[in-house]
Each structure stands twice: as C-alpha cells, then as structure tokens.
N, C-alpha and C positions, 0 to 999 in steps of 0.2 A: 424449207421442206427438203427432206433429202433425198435423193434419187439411189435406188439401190439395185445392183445386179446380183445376183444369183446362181454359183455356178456348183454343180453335183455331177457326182460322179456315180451315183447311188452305191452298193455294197460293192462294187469293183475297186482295181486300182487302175487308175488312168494318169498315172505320174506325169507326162507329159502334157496333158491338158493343164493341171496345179502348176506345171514350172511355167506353161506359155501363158496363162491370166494373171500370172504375178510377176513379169517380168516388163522393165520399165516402159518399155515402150505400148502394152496394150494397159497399163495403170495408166500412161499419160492419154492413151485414146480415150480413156472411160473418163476421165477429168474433162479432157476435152468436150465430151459427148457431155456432160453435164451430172454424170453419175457421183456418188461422192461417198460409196458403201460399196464393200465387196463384200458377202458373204459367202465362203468355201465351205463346203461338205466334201471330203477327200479320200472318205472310203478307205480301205485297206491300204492306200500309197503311202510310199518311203518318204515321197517329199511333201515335209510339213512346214508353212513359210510358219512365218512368226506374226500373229494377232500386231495389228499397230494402228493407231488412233492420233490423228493430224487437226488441224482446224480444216483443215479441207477434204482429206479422205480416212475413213475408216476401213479396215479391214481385220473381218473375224473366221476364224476355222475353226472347221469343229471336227469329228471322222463320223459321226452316226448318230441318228433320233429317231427315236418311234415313228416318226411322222416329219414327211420335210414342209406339210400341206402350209405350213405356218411360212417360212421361207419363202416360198411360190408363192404366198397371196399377197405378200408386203413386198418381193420383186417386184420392179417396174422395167425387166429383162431377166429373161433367163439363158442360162450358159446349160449347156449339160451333154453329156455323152449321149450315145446313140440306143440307150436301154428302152426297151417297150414302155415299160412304167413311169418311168420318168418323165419321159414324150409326152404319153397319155396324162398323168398329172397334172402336167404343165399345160396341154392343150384345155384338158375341161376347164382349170381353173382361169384359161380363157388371159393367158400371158405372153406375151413375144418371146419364143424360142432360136434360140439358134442352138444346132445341133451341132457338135465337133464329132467328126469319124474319128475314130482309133484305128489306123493305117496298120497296127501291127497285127488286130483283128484277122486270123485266116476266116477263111468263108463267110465273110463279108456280108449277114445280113443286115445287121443296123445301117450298114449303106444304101440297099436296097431300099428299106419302113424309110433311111430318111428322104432319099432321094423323092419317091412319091408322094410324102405328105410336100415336101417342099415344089413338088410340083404341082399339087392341089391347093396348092398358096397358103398353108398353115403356118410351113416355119422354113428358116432357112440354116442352108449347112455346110458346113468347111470342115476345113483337116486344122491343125495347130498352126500349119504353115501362112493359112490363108485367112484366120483369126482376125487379123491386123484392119487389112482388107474390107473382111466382111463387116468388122464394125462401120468404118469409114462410109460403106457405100449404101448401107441398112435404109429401109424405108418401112418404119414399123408401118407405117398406117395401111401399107399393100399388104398387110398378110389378112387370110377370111380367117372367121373363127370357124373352128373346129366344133362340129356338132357334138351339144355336151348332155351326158345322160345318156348315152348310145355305147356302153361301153361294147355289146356285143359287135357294133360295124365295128370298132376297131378290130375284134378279134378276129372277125373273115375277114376283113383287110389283112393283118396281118399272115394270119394265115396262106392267104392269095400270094401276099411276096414272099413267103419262104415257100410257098412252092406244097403249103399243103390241101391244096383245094384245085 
C-alpha cells in the first residue's frame, strides 16, 4: 500500500515550496516517514522537477485540474501553501495538513488563518526553512478535525483574522 503526500500550491507560484519538497533531504524524510508518492500541483512556478518513478518512490507534477478534491482524498498528508481554499479543502476532506508560509508574502495573512487554525489544533505550519523539522517532529494523531459542512464559520473566521469583522 502506498503512502502518498500531497503538496499544492493552488493557482499561485510558490517556487520555493516545489524546490524545498523536492530536494534530497526532505524526499529522504518522506522515505523515512514511510511515504513512498509525492504528488506536486505547482501552479504558475518556474520550477518544474521532472516526474520519476523508482521501486520505492514515485514522484508526479502536474500545474493545474478542475479539481484537486481527487489528490486530497488519496493524500495520507497534505503539503500546501497558506491559500483559504486550499486549507478549507483539505480541512473538510478531514486530512493532515501542514501549511508552509511564503515569507515573501507582504501583509501576511495566510500567516495569521495559519497560525489560528494551527492553534485550534487543525494543522500545522512552517516556513521552507523549517519543512525539514516539521516533518520529523509531526504527531498526526494530535491534530482535531476541522468541523466539516460549516463552510460559513470558516468565512467569519477568516474574515475575524484579516481584520474584517
């Protein structure tokens, strides 16, 4: 059975998140961790690794699909930038998220939406930097699910963190 992560970017470019999950040292985490599938959605970014297929790991890119709901429900870990949608997708479909900020982001809300949910125990979240780390010390089973079918609390939550309520 194969263990598969998941990592999006949704319609953005987040070049830096694509070069730091494909570089050797978090491919050997995710080996280590037992996963044995990478699939990338990479969005508008420049950096496009090359699809490669091992006896022991897989790895596929693609940049865009109607729908990533397919992706998220066969992940058994999700990767993904700090987007509302993406978050929400991944929460309802009730998946282990971890969030990477994009540091180069001015005014900084997906760091705010992530910091809270990850403070409400949903998901957890790093920079590129701290990628490495954050797999290492993961404890999926401590995250709550995310109440699903509520899409409007997320929307006054979110609202609440940018500050429009």
């Amino acid at each position: 059975m194969e263990s598969c992560v998941f990592v999006t970017v949704g319609t953005t470019s987040f070049d830096e998140l694509i070069s730091c999950v494909t570089s050797e040292q978090i491919i050997s985490i995710l080996k280590d961790l037992g996963y044995s599938r990478l699939i990338l959605q990479i969005g508008r970014g420049t950096v496009e690794p090359k699809s490669l297929s091992s006896e022991s790991f897989t790895l596929d890119v693609y940049r865009y699909k109607d729908s990533l709901a397919e992706d998220i429900r066969k992940a058994d870990l999700v990767i993904s930038h700090a987007g509302a949608g993406s978050c929400l997708e991944t929460l309802e479909a009730q998946k282990p998220l971890i969030v990477v900020i994009n540091e180069k982001l001015m005014s900084n809300h997906q760091l705010e939406l992530a910091k809270q949910l990850n403070k409400d125990g949903h998901l957890y979240y790093c920079t590129c930097s701290t990628l490495g780390s954050t797999l290492q010390t993961l404890d999926l089973s401590s995250l709550k699910v995310f109440p699903p079918g509520h899409p409007e609390i997320f929307a006054n939550f979110l609202d609440q963190v940018v500050g429009l309520r």
